[in-house]
C-alpha positions as a printed Julia matrix, in Angstrom:
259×3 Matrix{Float64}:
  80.41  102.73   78.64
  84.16  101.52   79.91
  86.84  101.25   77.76
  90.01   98.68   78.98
  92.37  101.09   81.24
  95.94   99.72   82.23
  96.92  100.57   85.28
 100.97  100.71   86.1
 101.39   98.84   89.8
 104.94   98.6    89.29
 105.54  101.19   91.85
 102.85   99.6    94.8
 104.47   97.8    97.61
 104.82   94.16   97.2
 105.91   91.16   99.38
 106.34   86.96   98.69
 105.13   85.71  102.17
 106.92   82.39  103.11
 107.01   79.82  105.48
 105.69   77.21  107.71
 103.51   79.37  109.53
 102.46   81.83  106.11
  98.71   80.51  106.75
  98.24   80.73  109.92
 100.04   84.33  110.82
  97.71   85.96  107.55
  94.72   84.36  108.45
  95.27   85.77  112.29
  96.2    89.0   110.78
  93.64   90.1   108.31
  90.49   90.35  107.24
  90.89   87.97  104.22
  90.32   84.27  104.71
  93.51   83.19  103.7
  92.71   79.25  104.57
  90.27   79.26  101.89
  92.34   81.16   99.22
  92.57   79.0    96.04
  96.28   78.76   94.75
  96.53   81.21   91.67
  93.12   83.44   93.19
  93.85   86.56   95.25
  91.76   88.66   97.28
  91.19   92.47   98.84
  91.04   92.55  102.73
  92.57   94.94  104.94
  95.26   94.71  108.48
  92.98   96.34  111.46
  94.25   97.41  114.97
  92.76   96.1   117.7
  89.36   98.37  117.9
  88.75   97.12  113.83
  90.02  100.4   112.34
  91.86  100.36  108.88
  95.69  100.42  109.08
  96.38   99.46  105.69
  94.44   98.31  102.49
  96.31   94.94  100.88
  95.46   92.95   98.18
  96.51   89.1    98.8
  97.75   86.44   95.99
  98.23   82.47   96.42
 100.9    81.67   94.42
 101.93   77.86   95.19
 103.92   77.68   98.43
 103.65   81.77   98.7
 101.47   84.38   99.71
 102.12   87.93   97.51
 101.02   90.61   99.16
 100.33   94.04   97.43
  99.49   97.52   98.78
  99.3   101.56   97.36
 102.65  102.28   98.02
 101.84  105.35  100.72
 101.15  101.85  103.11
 104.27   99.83  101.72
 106.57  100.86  104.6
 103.75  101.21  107.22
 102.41   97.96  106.0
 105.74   95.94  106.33
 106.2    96.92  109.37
 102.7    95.66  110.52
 103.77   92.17  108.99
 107.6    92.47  110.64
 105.88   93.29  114.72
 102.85   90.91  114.78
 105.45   87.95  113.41
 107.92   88.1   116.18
 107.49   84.28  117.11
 106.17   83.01  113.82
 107.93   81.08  110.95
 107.53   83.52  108.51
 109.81   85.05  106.07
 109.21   88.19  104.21
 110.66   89.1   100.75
 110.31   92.33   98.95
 109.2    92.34   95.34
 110.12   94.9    92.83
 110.07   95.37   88.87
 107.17   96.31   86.56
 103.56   95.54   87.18
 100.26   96.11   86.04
  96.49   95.43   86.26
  93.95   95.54   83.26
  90.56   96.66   84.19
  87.59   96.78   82.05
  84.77   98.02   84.34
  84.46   99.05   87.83
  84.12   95.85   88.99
  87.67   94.98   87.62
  89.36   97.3    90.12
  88.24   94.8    92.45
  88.74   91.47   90.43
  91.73   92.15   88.48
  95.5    90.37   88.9
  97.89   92.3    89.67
 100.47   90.83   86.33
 104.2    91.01   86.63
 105.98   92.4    83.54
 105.44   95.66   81.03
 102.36   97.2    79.26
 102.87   99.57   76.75
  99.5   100.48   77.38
 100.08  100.98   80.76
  98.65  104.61   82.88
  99.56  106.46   85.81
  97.23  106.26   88.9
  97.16  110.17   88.3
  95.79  110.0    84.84
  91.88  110.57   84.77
  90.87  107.18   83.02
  92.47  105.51   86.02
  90.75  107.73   88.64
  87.85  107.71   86.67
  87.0   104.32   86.93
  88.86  103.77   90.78
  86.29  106.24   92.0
  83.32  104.24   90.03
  84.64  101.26   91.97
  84.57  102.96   95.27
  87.78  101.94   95.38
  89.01  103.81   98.27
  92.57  105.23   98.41
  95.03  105.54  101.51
  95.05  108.96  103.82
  91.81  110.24  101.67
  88.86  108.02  101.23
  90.3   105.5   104.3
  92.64  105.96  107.01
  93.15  104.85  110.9
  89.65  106.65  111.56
  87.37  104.17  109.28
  86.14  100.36  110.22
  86.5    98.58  107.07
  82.7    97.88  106.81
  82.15  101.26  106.29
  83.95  101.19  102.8
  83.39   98.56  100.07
  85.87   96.1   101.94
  82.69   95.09  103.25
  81.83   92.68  100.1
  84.96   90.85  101.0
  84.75   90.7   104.78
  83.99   86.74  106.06
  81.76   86.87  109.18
  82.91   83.13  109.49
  86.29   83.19  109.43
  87.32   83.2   112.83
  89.87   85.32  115.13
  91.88   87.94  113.2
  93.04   91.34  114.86
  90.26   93.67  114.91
  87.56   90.99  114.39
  85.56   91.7   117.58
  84.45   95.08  117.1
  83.96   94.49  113.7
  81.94   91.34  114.57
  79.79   93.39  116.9
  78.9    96.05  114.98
  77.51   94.3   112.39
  75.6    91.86  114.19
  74.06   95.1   116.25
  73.65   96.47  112.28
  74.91   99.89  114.04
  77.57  101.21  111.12
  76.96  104.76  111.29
  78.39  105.68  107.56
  79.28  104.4   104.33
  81.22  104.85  101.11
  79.06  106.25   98.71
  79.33  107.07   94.84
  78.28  110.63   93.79
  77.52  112.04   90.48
  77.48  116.05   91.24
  75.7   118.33   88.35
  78.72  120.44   86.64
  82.56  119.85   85.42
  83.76  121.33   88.0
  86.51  120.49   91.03
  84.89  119.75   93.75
  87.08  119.79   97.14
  87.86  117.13   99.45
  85.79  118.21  102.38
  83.12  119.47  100.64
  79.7   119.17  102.91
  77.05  117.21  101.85
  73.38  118.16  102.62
  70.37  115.88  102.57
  66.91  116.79  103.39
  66.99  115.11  106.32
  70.73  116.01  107.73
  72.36  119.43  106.76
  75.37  117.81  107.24
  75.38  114.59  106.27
  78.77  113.65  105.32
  81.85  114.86  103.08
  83.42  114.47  100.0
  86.59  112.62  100.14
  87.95  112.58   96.27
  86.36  113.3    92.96
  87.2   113.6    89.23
  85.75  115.61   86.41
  83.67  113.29   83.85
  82.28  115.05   80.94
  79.84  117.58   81.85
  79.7   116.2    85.48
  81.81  115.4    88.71
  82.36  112.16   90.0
  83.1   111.97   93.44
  83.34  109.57   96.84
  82.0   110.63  100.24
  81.0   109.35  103.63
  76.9   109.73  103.73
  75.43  109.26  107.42
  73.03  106.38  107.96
  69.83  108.43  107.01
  72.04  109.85  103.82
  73.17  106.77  102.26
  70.12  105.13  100.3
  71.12  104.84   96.32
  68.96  107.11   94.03
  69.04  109.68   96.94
  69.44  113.17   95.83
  71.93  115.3    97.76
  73.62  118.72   97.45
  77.4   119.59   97.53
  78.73  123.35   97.36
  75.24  124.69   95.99
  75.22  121.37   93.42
  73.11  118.92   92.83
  74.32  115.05   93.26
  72.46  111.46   93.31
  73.71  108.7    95.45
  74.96  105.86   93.94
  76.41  102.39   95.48
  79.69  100.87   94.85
  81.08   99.41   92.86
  79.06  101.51   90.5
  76.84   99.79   88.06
């Protein structure tokens, strides 16, 4: 069971993207398919570098004649930037956005769905608190400089429901195009649900039966009377219901969003 968790954005990074060329430069830019954006929908996508590895996680809104973007704030500065280079000769016009914020999520799948709202919530948690990391993790929801970085191709993660194979150009498409028409992704995000309440380390080894080392833990939380945690499984690792083992524990595989 989920109960309704509040989660404070007011702190994220967040931009009103204007101008003649707003489309065009996003849709070039990302991973999200900006052109087909409804106004008042939004969507989760991610700014590659040219071999289709993740530079920064963004969430994008369509707000009339504006674009908002929103990012973990660890990639507000990096992300700017990003935006500021690749829009040297482009009529564009950046604004920063700043004051209280917050998403409501009532299941996993609402770390993905959910608005980010301007204004208060009483009810409103720290990204720290365990409800929120509770139910990020169960939404494979992966977080900057641990469970994604410069290393990972977004398809790898669960970006990968929002990627459009039909988009057309962006930075970083081609590689990304390739792999998955070769179906050659080595790794994935996985959900794991480890035996025991206790901390489990980012790094941990996981072992299957068919690979001693298989993959890695990259964050976890204590639930109850076990661990939930996010890892990388290899290709022979990855299959949901799959039983693994983590620092002399027991874990099953699960997908993500978790369900």
């Amino acid at each position: 069971m989920h109960g309704s968790v509040v989660v404070d954005r007011s702190a994220w990074g967040r931009l009103r993207v204007t101008g003649g060329d707003r489309v065009r430069f996003l849709q070039g830019l990302t991973t999200i398919n900006v052109e087909q954006l409804a106004d008042g929908a939004h969507g989760w996508g991610a700014i590659l570098n040219p071999k289709g590895r993740v530079l920064s996680v963004i969430d994008i809104a369509h707000v009339g004649e504006a674009f908002l973007i929103a990012c973990e704030p660890q990639v507000a500065e990096k992300t700017r930037g990003l935006l500021e280079r690749y829009a040297v000769m482009d009529d564009v016009v950046f604004e920063p956005i700043t004051g209280p914020a917050y998403q409501v999520w009532e299941d996993p799948v609402d770390v993905w769905r959910a608005p980010i709202i301007d204004g208060t919530n009483d009810a409103s948690r720290a990204e720290t608190e365990g409800p929120v990391e509770r139910m990020r993790i169960l939404a494979g929801f992966p977080r900057y400089g641990a469970d994604v970085d410069e290393d990972h191709f977004p398809f790898e993660t669960p970006l990968a429901q929002f990627l459009d194979y039909g988009k057309g150009c962006y930075v970083g498409q081609e590689p990304v195009f390739r792999v998955h028409a070769q179906g050659n992704a080595a790794r994935t995000l996985r959900g794991l649900a480890i035996a025991g309440a206790e901390p489990v380390a980012a790094g941990a080894v996981i072992k299957h039966p068919a690979k001693d080392n298989a993959g890695a833990v990259t964050s976890s939380v204590i639930d109850g009377d076990r661990t939930l945690a996010l890892g990388y499984l290899h290709r022979t690792a990855w299959e949901p219901g799959a039983t693994v083992e983590i620092a002399g524990r027991t874990a099953t595989v699960h997908a993500l969003p978790w369900t």
